[in-house]
Structures are given as C-alpha cells and as structure tokens.
N, C-alpha and C positions, 0 to 999 in steps of 0.2 A: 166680496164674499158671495158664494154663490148659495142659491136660496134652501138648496137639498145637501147634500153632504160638503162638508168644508173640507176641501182639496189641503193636503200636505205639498210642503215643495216639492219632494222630492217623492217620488211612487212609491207604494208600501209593498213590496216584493224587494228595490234595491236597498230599504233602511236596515233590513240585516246584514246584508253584504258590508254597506260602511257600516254600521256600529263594528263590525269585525275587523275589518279594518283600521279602524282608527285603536281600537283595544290592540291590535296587533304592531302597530306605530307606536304606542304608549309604552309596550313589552319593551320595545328594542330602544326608546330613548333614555327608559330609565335602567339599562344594563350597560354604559361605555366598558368597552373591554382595552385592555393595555394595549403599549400604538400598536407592536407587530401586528394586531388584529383589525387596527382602524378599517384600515379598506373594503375590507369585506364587510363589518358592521354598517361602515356607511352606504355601501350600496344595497344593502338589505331597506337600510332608512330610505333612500332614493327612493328604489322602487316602489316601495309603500305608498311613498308623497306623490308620486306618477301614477299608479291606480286611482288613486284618490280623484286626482285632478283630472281622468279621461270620466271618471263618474259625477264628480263634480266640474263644471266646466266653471272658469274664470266670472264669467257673464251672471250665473245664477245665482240665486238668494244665498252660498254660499263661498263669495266670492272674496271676500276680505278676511275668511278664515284659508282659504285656499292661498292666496298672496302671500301669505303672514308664514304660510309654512315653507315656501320655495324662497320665501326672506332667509329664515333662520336654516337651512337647506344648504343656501349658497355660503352662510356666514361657515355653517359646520365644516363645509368643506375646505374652506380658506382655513383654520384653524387649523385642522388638519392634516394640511401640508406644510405648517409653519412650526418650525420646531420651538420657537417663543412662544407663539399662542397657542399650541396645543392643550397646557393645561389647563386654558378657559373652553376650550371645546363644550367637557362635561355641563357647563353653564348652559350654551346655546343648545344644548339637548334637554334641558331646561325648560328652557323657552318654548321649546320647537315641544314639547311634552305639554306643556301649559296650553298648548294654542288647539294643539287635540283634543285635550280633555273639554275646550270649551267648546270644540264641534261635534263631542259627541253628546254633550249636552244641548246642544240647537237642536240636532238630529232625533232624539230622546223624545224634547220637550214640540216638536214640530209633528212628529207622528202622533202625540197624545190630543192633538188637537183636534182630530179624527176623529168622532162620535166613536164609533164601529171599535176604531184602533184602542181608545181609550176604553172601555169596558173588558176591551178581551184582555188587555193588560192586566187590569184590576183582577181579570177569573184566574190566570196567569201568575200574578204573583200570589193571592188570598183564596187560593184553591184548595187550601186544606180544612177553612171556614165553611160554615156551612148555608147553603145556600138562604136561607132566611138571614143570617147577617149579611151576606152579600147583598140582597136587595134591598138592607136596613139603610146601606150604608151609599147606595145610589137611589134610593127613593121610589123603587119599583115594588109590586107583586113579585112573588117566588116563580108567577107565571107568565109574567113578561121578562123576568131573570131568565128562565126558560130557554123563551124564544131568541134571546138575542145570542144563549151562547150556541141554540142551533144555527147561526148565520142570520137570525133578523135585522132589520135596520134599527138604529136607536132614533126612536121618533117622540120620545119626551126626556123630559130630567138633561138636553141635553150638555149642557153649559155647566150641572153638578156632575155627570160621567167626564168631563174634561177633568173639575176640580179634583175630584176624589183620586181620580188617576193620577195627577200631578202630586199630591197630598202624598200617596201609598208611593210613589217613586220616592219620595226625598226621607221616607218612613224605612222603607225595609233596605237601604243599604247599614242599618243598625238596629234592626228590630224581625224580631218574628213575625208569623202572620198573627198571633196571638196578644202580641203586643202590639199591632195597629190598632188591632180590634180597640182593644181598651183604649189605645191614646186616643180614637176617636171618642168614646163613651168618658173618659174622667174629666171630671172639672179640673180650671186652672186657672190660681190665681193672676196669670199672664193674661186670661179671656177673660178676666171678671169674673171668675168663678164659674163663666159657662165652660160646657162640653163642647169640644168640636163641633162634634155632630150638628148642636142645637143652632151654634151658629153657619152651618150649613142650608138648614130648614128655613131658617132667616131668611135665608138669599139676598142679604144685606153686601151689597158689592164691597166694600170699607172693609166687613169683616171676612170676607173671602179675603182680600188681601192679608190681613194679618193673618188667618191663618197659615197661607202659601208660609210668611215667614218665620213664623210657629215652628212649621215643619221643617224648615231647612234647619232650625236649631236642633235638630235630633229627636229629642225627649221633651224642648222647652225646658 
C-alpha cells in the first residue's frame, strides 16, 4: 500500500465505463428472448463480455471474474445451437448474470477504497443532507467538508470516509438519503442498543465489521 493515496486497480476515469458495462451485460442476461431471436441477443451478450475483457485483461486483479464469464459465454452458446439444451440456456444467463453482478460489486467496492473516491460518493449519494450532517457522519468540520468537495485531498478520518462510503452504499439501494441519516443516528438492539454512528467514533475494528454487516441487512 502506498503511503499517500491508496491506488484502486483499476483507474477512476475507466470505473464508469465498466460499471456501465457490466449493468448493460446484466440488462441483456436477464431478458432471453424466443430462439428466432437467440442470435442476435447472443451476440449483443458477446460483445459486451469482449469490451469487458480488452478493459479488463485476463492477468489483472480481475481476472477470475473475467474467465468465469467467457466460461458461461462459451456454455450459452453451445446451448444455443442445441435444440435439447436450449432450454437450459436461460440458466447459464444466470450464471453468466450472477458473475456480473459480482464484478460490479469488486469494481463498486474497489473504487470506494479511494479516500478522494469514497467522500465524493458519500456528497453524491447524501446530497440532499445538509452539510453539517455530512461532516457528522465522516468526522470532519463543515470546513474541511468544504474543501474536500472543492477537490481537496482527504488527509484525516481516512479509513471512517472508506467506511461510511461502503456503509451508505449497501444503505441507499433501499433507503432515502433521510433514512441513512437516521439508520446512522438510531439505537439497535442488534448493536447493543448503540447507534451506528457511536460505534464508528469507537473505531473499534470488531465493531466496524459488524456494522459492514448490519448494513448489508438493509434496515437490520
């Protein structure tokens, strides 16, 4: 790890291009269309999984999601010419849907790892909050909140702007920005009756973890 900013695998200029991608592979694995239209759907799926892999090469850190998809790739297409196993096809777009979904979660969760990336997420999704909760909830002044969403470096609190950012990701694909707010601020009796929040301020690593999977339960 290097001592100033923590490098993402992948450059944060190309992490929209794939998250778009891969949501656009997602689109078309979970629509099979009747066979007269196989051909063309499938080669829609092709080219997708072929962008993917000239942006992603074999060799890099996502190398065994990239495999996994030229697996189920080759299986769709074998199915598809077979008039018996065609209607398992739908299954292997399944598959080949599953193995996306978990690369755009690498990709997601790889860019938040990013000081810089992970704050402007949090301005990004909790932008309708108002900047003193925002800075409640990563541990700053309203005037270093300021500065980092003019382009400043994030040079404290860095390791709680990771959490909070990963926290508010697994939060708002079911919640408002008004109801993070709160989920951070309520007691649970899942935490011991703490807040979030508190055990944030803790910076007790044990409980950073439980929270992470707090959050992925939705509400708790």
């Amino acid at each position: 790890m290097l001592a100033g900013r923590l490098m993402s695998p992948v450059p944060a200029p190309m992490q929209e291009q794939l998250r778009s991608q891969a949501e656009h592979l997602e689109g078309l694995v979970g629509s099979a269309p009747s066979r007269p239209e196989a051909p063309e759907w499938y080669r829609s799926i092709e080219d997708v999984v072929l962008d993917l892999y000239l942006t992603l090469p074999p060799a890099g850190p996502y190398g065994y999601e990239v495999a996994q998809l030229f697996y189920y790739l080759t299986e769709l297409r074998r199915r598809l010419a077979d008039a018996e196993e065609y209607p398992r096809a739908e299954l292997t777009a399944v598959k080949l849907g599953d193995v996306v979904r978990r690369l755009e979660h690498r990709l997601q969760h790889d860019a938040l790892q990013v000081p810089e990336d992970a704050a402007a997420f949090v301005f990004e999704q909790l932008g309708d909050l108002d900047a003193s909760d925002q800075a409640k909830l990563l541990g700053v002044s309203t005037k270093t909140l300021s500065a980092w969403k003019r382009g400043g470096r994030v040079q404290q609190n860095k390791d709680r702007v990771r959490l909070v950012a990963q926290l508010v990701r697994y939060l708002r694909s079911s919640m408002t920005q008004t109801g993070v707010l709160m989920w951070f601020e309520d007691e649970s009796e899942a935490l011991g009756d703490a807040t979030p929040l508190s055990l944030i301020v803790g910076g007790n690593p044990k409980s950073w973890a439980r929270l992470s999977s707090y959050a992925r339960g939705g509400r708790g």
